[in-house]
C-alpha positions in Angstrom: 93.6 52.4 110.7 95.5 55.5 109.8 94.4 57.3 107.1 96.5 58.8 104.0 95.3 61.3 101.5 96.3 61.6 97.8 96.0 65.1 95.4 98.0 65.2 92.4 98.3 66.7 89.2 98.8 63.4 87.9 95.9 61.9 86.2 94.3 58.9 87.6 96.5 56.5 85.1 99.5 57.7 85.9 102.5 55.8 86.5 103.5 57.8 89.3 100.2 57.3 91.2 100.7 53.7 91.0 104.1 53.8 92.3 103.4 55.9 94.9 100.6 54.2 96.2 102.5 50.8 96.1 105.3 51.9 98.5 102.7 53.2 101.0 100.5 49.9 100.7 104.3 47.8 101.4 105.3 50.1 104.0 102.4 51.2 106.2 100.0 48.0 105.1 97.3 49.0 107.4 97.0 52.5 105.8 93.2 53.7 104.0 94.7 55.4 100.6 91.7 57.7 99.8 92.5 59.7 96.7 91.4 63.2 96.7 92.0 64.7 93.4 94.3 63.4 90.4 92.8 65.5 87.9 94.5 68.9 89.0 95.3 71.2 86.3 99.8 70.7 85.7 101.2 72.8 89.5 97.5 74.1 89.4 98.4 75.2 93.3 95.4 76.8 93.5 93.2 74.1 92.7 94.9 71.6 95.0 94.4 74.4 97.6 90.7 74.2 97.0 90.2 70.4 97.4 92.6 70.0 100.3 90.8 73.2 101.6 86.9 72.3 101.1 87.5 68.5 102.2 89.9 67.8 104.8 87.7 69.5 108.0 85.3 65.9 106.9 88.6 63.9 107.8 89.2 62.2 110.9 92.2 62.8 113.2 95.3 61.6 112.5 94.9 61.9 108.8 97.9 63.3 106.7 97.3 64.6 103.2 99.6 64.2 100.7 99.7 66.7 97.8 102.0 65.9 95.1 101.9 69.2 93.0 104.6 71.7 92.3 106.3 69.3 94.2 110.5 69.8 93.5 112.2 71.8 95.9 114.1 75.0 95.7 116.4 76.9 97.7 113.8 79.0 98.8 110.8 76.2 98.5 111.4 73.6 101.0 109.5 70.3 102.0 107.4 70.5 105.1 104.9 68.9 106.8 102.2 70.8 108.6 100.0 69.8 111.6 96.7 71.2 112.2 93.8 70.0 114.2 95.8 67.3 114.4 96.0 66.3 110.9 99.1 66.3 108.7 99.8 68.1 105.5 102.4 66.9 103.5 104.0 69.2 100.5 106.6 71.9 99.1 106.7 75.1 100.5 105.1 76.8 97.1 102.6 78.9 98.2 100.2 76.3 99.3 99.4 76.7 102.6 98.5 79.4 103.0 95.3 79.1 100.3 94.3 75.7 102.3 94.2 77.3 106.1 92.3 79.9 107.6 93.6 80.3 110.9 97.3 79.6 112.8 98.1 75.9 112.1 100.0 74.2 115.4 103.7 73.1 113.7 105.6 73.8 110.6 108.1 71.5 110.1 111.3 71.6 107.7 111.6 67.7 106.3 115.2 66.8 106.8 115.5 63.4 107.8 115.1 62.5 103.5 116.8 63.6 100.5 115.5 66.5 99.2 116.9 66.7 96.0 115.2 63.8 94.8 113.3 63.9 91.1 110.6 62.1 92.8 110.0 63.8 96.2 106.4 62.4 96.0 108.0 58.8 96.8 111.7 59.9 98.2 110.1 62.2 100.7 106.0 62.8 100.9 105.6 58.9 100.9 108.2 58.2 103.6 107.3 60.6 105.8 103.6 59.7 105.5 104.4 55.9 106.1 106.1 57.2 109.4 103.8 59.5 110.8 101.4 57.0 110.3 103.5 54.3 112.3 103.2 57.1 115.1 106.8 59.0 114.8 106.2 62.2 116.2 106.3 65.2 113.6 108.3 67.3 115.6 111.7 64.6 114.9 111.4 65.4 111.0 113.6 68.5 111.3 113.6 72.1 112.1 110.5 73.6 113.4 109.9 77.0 111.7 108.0 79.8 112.5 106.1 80.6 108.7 105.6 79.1 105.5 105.9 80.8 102.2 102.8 82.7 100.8 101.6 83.5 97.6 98.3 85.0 95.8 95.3 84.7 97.6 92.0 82.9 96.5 90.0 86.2 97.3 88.1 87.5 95.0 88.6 91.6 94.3 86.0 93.7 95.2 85.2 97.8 95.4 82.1 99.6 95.8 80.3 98.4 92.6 82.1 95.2 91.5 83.9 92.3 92.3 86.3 90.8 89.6 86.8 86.9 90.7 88.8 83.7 89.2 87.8 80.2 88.4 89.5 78.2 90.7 88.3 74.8 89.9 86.0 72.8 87.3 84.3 69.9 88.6 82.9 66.3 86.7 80.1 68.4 85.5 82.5 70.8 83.9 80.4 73.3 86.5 82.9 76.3 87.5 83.8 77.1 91.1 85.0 80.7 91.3 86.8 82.4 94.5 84.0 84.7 95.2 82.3 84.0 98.4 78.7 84.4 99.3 79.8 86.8 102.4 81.9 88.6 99.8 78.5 88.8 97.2 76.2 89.5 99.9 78.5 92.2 101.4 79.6 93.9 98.3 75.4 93.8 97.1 73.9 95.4 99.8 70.4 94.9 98.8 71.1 95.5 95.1 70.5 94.4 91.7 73.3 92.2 90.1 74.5 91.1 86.9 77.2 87.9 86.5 79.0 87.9 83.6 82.0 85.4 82.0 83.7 86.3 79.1 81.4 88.6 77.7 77.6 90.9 78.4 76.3 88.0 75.8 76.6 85.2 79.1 74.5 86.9 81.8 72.9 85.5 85.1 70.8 88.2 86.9 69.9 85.5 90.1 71.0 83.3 92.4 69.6 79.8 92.1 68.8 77.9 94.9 69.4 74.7 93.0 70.2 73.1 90.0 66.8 72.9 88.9 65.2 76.3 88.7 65.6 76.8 84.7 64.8 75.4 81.4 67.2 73.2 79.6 70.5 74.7 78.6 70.3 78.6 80.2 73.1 79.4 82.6 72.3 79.5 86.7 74.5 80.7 89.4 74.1 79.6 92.9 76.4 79.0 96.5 77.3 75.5 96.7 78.2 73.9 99.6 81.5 75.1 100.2 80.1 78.9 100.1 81.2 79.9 96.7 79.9 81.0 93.7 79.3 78.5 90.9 78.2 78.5 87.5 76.5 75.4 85.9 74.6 75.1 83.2 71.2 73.2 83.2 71.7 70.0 81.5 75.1 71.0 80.1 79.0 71.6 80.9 79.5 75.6 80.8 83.3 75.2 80.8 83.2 73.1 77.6 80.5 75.0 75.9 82.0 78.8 76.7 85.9 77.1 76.9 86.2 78.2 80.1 89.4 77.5 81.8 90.9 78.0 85.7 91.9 81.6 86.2 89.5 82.9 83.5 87.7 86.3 85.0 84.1 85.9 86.4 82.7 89.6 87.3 79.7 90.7 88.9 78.2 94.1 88.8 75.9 96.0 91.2 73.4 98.6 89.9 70.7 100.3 91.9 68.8 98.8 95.1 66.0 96.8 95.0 63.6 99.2 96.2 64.6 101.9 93.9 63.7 99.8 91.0 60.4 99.1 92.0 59.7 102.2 92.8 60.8 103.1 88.8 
């Protein structure tokens, strides 16, 4: 049963979802819709980049990913669709893929065989060619193969001898912010030193890493690496984002003071 992946910017009631998800369902009837993300942030790139990046290694192969955000083409922004692993990533060339993948993917191909121009490329295009890679046309007969997609900013986090300056990248149900800055960046960048977290202002401070939710009283703030091996800031019992109005691409900076030893030796 071949296996198609939705990420929008939609919203879960949208009209468009439905739509979309009813020519699949007509067309490829033994597809598994499994919908990723419909609450993306409007052509939050980024943000799709993250859920496409920290979920699709759990997919089988043979799945193809649809990701309906920023989707309209340009002169310079084409469709594609993108095989790695042997899974299939369907979207425009906006800067995407880059942010999802980590390592050379296996094809990059220019979708030609469907009209472009369309105001609804999500149906017109991403739909159709996920119906017919899923009926087992070969990717390689879409179009041109090309040798490099379109990149844009990076999801790194900055860092220099002292500090690293990072971005929000996502907020989960728990209103719980997911920034860009990696546990090997931390760890690297620390070097056996004290730390301080700070968002928005010196007022909201996190001095330690949390190993789980559950290590303070009702209401502080706690950092900790979640799964995916970035830095996240919750709150216990509460929804930091909506209580500090945080918001994706707001600043999250750490700073590194003396080493441990030093300190207890003061």
């Amino acid at each position: 049963m071949p296996i198609i992946t939705l990420t929008s910017d939609w919203q879960s009631d949208s009209i468009y979802l439905a739509v979309v998800k009813g020519f699949i369902l007509k067309n490829s009837p033994n597809s598994q819709i499994i919908d990723l993300n419909h609450g993306i942030g409007f052509q939050g790139v980024g943000e799709a980049a993250f859920v496409i990046r920290s979920s699709y290694k759990q997919f089988p192969e043979g799945t193809i990913h649809i990701i309906a955000v920023k989707s309209e083409a340009t002169e310079k922004q084409k469709h594609l669709v993108v095989e790695i692993d042997n899974q299939y990533f369907i979207s425009n060339d906006n800067g995407i893929f880059n942010l999802i993948f980590d390592k050379p993917v296996d094809n990059i191909i220019k979708i030609e065989n469907y009209k472009t121009a369309s105001t609804f490329p999500e149906l017109d295009v991403f739909a159709k060619t996920a119906c017919q890679l899923a009926s087992g046309k070969n990717v390689l007969e879409f179009g041109e193969k090309l040798s490099k997609f379109n990149k844009s900013f990076s999801l790194s986090a900055y860092a220099d001898e002292n500090i690293i300056e990072g971005k929000i990248i996502f907020i989960d149900n728990y209103k719980n912010i997911i920034t860009n800055i990696t546990k090997d960046i931390f760890e690297t960048t620390r070097n056996d030193r004290d730390f301080v977290i700070t968002l928005k202002s010196i007022k909201y401070k996190i001095e330690v890493i949390s190993k789980n939710y559950n290590e303070t009283e009702e209401g502080d703030l706690l950092a900790i690496f979640n799964s995916f091996g970035y830095l996240e800031i919750a709150q216990a019992n509460g929804q930091v984002a909506e209580m500090l109005q945080l918001s994706v691409k707001d600043t999250v900076r750490v700073k590194f003071g003396a080493k441990k030893k030093e300190l207890i030796m003061k």
